[in-house]
C-alpha positions in Angstrom: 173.1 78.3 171.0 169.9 80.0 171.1 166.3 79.0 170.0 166.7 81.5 167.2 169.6 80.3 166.5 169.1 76.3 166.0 169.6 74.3 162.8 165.8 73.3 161.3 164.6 70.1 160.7 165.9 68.3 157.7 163.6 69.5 154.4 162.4 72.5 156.1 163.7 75.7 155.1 165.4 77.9 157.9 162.9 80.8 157.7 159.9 79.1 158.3 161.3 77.5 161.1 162.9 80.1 162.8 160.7 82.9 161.9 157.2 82.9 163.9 155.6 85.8 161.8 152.3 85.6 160.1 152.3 83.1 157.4 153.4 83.4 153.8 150.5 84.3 151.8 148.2 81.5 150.1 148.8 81.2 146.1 145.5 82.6 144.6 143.3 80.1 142.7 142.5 81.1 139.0 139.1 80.2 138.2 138.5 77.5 135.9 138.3 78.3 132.9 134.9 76.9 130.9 134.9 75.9 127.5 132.1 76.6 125.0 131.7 74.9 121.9 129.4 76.8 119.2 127.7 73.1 118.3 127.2 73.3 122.4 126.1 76.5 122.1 123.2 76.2 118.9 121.9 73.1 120.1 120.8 74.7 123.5 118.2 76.5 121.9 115.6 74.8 119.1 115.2 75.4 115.8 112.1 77.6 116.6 114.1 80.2 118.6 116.9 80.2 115.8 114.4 81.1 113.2 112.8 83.8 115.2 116.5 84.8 115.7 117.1 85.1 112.0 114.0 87.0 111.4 114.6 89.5 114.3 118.4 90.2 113.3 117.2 90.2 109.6 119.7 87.8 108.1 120.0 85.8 105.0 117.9 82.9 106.3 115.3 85.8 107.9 115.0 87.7 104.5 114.5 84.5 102.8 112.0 83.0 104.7 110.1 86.7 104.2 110.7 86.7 100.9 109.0 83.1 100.6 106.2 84.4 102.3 105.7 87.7 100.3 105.9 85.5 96.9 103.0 83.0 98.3 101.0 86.7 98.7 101.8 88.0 95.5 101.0 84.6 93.9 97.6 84.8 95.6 96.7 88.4 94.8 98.0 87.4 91.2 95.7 84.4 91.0 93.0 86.3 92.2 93.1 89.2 90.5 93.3 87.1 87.3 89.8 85.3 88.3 88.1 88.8 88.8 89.7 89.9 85.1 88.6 86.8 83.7 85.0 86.9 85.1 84.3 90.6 85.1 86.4 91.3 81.8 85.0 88.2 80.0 81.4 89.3 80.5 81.9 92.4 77.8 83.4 90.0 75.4 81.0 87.4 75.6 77.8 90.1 75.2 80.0 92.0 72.0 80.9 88.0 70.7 77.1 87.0 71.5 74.8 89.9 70.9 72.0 87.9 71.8 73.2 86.9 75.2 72.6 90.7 75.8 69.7 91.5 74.3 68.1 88.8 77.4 65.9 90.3 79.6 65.2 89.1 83.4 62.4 90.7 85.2 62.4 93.7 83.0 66.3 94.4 83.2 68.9 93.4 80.2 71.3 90.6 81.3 73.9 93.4 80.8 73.2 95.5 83.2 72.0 92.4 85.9 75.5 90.9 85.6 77.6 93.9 86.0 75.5 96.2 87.8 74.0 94.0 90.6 76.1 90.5 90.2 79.5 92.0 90.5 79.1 93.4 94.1 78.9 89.9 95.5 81.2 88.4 93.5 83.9 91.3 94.7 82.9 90.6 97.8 83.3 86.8 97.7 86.9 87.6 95.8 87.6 89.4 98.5 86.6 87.6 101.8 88.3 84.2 100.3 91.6 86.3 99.3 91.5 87.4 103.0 91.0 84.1 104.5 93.8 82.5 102.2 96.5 85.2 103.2 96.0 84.7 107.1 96.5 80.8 106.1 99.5 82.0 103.9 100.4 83.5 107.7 99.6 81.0 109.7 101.6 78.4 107.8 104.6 81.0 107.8 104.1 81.6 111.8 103.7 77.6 112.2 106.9 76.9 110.0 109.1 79.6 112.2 107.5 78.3 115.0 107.7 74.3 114.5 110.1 72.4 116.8 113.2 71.1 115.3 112.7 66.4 115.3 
């Protein structure tokens, strides 16, 4: 008997053993495979980031949110707007209820024309420097409630 030809060891199989070629190739190693759980996932980021995410991708929550904001601007303008009504509209009325509320004079000028000629300008102005100031806090409360971090 040759070398070729000799019985293997017990358990081994006769081709290994009698063949010296190069080896049998290695199984290949899948990967493993990672899981992702969407709670995993949405608890990564805060609550800031997820609103600033709903905004951007303009979704339910995003629209809302804008829409909450736009109604706290129209309620201001409203508000407003009803204040300058009320004081430059309710100065006609009060002269044509109260005639001699009109007929005043102050430094040589009717009351009239003081009020709604000179008096208005400032009060416009004052309107409109306080509606300006409350809308960038309207913004700032809806930039500090996008950006608050979640407890």
């Amino acid at each position: 008997m040759t070398a070729a030809e000799e019985k293997p060891p017990a358990g081994r199989p006769a081709e290994a053993a009698s063949v010296p070629g190069p080896r049998a190739p290695q199984p290949v190693r899948a990967p493993q495979r990672t899981r992702i759980v969407l709670a995993e996932v949405s608890r990564t980021g805060n609550r800031a980031d997820r609103t600033r995410s709903e905004l951007a991708q303009q979704t339910r929550v995003g629209e809302t949110l804008v829409q909450g904001l736009m109604r706290a601007q129209l309620s201001l303008a409203l508000r407003l707007s009803l204040l300058v009504l009320i004081g430059l509209g309710g100065l006609p009325w009060l002269f044509a209820i109260a005639p001699s509320v009109g007929r005043v004079t102050v430094l040589g000028v009717n009351l009239p024309w003081l009020l709604l000629g000179v008096a208005a300008f400032p009060f416009l102005i004052v309107v409109g420097w306080a509606y300006v100031r409350l809308a960038e806090r309207n913004e700032q409360d809806f930039v500090d409630l996008v950006q608050r971090p979640e407890r």
